[in-house]
C-alpha positions, 0 to 999 in steps of 0.5 A: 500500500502507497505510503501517503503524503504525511508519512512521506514528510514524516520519513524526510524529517530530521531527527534532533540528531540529523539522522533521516528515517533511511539513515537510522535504517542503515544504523540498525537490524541489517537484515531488516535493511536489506529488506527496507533498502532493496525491496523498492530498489527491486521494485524501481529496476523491475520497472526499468527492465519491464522497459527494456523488454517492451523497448525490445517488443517494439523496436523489433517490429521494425526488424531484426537489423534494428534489434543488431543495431540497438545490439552495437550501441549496446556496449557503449551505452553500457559504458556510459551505466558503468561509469556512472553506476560505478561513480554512483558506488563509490559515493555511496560507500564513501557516504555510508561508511562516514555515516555509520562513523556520524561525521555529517560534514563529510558525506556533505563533502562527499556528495559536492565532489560526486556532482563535480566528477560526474560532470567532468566524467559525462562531457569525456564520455560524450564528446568522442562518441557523438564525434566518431560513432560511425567508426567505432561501428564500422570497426565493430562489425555493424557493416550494412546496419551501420546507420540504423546504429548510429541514427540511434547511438549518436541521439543516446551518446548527446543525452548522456549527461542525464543518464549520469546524472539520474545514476549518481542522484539515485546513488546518493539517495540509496548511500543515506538509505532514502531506498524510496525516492531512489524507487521513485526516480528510477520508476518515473524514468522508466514509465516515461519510456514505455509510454514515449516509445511506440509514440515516437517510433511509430505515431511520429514515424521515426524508427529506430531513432524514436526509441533513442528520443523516448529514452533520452526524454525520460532520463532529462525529465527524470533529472528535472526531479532529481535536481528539485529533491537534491538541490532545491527541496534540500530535506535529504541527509546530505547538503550541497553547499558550492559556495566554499567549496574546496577540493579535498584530494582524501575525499576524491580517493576515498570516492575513486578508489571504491568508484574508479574500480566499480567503473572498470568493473563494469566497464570490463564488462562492457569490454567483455560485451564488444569482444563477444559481439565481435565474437558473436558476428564471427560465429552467427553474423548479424542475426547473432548479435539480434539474439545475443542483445535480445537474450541480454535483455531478457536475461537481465530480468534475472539479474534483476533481483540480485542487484536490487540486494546488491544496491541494498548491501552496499551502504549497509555494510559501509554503514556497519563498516563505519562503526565497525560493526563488523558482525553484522558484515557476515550477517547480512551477507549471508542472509542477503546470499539465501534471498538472492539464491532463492530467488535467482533458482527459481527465476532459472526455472521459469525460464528454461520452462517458458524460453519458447513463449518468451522468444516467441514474444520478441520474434513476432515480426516477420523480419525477426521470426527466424532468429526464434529457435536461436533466441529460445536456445539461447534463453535455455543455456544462458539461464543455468547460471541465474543461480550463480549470481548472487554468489558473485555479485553480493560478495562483490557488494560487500567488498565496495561497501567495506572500501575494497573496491580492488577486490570486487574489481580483480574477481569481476576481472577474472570473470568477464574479460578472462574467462568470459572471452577465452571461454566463449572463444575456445568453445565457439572455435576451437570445439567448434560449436559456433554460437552454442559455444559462445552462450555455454563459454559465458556460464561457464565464466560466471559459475567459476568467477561467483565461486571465486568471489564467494570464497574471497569475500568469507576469508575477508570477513573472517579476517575483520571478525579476527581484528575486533575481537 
């Protein structure tokens, strides 16, 4: 049941101690936490791939060459979500971990910073892009689709500065444990989008670039919101203060040094989806890339719970971090770990049962009903690692939110740009199983890389345990 506008004000209002609902939140049960942060963070990304699927339904009537031009634009705008998702994570584990420590001054400072290197990292990400997309795609493999990837990639790259704005405004909200309006923020966006896009790409008759323009319009009203909430409404935790504002290099580190490594994370996985869809183009050709970014996109809805969790383990491990609470480190990630593992077995289940009908849902269109038995295939192999993933990703959360961003970062390493490319390409080519190689080549790299991260992250927590004792 919707919480009414009283209980809102009342949650925002501060405490004679400065502490938000959300703040008070991190500093208790962990469990209970989890529960609190990740359930409307579960909520708002299930809204953001609902849109995702339905942008995929969409630009599918259109045809298989616009679902493999969408596919080549996919890894850099997925570039663009790991660096300001991997900016949005550090914040929040810097801003977490001086909560749990009560030092208000500094997630002030640190939330002051995060805005001023985000706008610094969007204008280097957007300027090269918009400049030579065509390039990057023609050295990808785009070929023939060339222009329908870049009609759509130079209309996202113009705009990104409203993707890293929202990212790193829903971070910093989730850092002071506001879960709700971080909901709020990333479910506008999303409704926005499925409303926009069969109007732009079909009522106003632009295609492929019409799916770009609902998307770009959704994140800038989104941004609108959060500017209001941040900047002007001011009754968040943290406050923004410019006018003395002065460069702190400690409190930089602290952000880049949990932030540059998710970044890279997630770049790596980026990377790892540019040498896979080269990879895929060799093996399958363009219809190959349609499968692979069609099946990602369903196969995200997997992942999707896990990383609501993960959203929530962040700042409440650099919350007990902070007051060195370090039981309640082990606690919530087991606890975090049965939910995820729970939920992921049975999502696993579902899919392989339904692939058919969920294929069948993308492929409707004349032009993309061949690439179906591929798409349920794919749907079939690729979700026997759903059960993998909190095992890798919470550990990885655990890690970021405790400060040790290097960890995460070298076990997400081993996973994508190691295993996941020399699997994929040994099973694709030297078993010589084609496309079926690539998508066994891609769970056999998560299963390996979650146990490694498993392992890491008990021996680092035991090690914490040890030092407080």
């Amino acid at each position: 049941m919707p919480a009414s506008r009283t209980e809102e004000v009342m949650s925002a209002e501060l405490t004679p101690k400065g502490e938000t609902q959300g703040v008070k939140t991190l500093l208790g049960d962990p469990k209970k936490a989890i529960i609190e942060l990740s359930v409307p963070m579960i909520a708002a990304m299930s809204m953001q791939t609902i849109y995702n699927l339905v942008d995929a339904f969409w630009v599918s009537g259109l045809g298989a060459d616009a679902l493999a031009g969408i596919g080549f634009v996919f890894p850099f705008f997925f570039l663009a979500m790991a660096l300001s998702n991997g900016l949005g994570v550090g914040t929040g584990s810097a801003l977490s971990r001086r909560i749990g420590a009560r030092d208000k001054m500094g997630a002030d400072n640190v939330a002051v910073h995060t805005l001023i290197i985000m706008i610094l990292l969007a204008i280097a990400y957007t300027l090269p892009l918009v400049a030579f997309s065509e390039d990057l795609f023609l050295v990808i493999g785009a070929g023939k689709i060339v222009d329908m990837a870049v009609a759509y990639g130079q209309v996202i790259f113009a705009g990104s500065i409203f993707l890293f704005f929202t990212n790193v405004g829903t971070a910093i909200l989730r850092g002071e444990g506001d879960a709700r309006r971080a909901m709020y923020a990333m479910a506008l966006g999303a409704g926005l989008n499925i409303i926009l896009d069969p109007l732009f790409i079909y009522t106003l008759g632009m295609g492929i670039a019409g799916a770009a323009w609902a998307t770009i319009l959704s994140l800038g009203i989104t941004s609108l919101v959060m500017v209001n909430w941040l900047l002007f409404k001011r009754d968040t935790y943290v406050s923004f203060t410019f006018r003395d504002f002065r460069g702190d290099k400690e409190i930089v580190k602290d952000i880049l040094g949990v932030g540059l490594p998710s970044s890279v994370m997630q770049l790596s996985m980026s990377i790892t989806m540019l040498i896979l869809t080269v990879i895929v183009v060799m093996a399958g050709g363009t219809d190959g890339v349609a499968v692979y970014s069609t099946g990602w996109r369903v196969a995200s809805m997997a992942v999707l719970p896990t990383m609501g969790i993960a959203t929530a383990v962040v700042p409440v491990s650099g919350a007990a971090f902070g007051a060195r609470s370090f039981g309640k480190i082990s606690v919530l990630h087991l606890y975090a770990l049965k939910i995820g593992l729970v939920i992921e077995t049975a999502l696993a289940g579902a899919t392989f049962i339904f692939a058919h009908q969920i294929a069948a849902v993308f492929t409707q269109a004349e032009a993309a009903a061949h690439i179906a038995p591929d798409l349920t295939l794919f749907l079939r192999i690729i979700c026997l690692f759903y059960p993998a993933i909190p095992f890798g990703m919470l550990s990885s959360s655990v890690f970021q939110g405790t400060g040790k961003g290097m960890n995460a970062l070298l076990v997400t390493l081993l996973r994508t740009i190691i295993l996941t490319s020399l699997l994929a390409a040994l099973f694709a080519f030297i078993f010589d199983w084609g496309l079926v190689g690539v998508w066994w080549g891609l769970v056999l790299a998560n299963i390996i890389g979650a146990s490694v991260a498993f392992s890491w992250v008990r021996r680092y927590i035991a090690g914490l345990l040890k030092k407080a004792v």
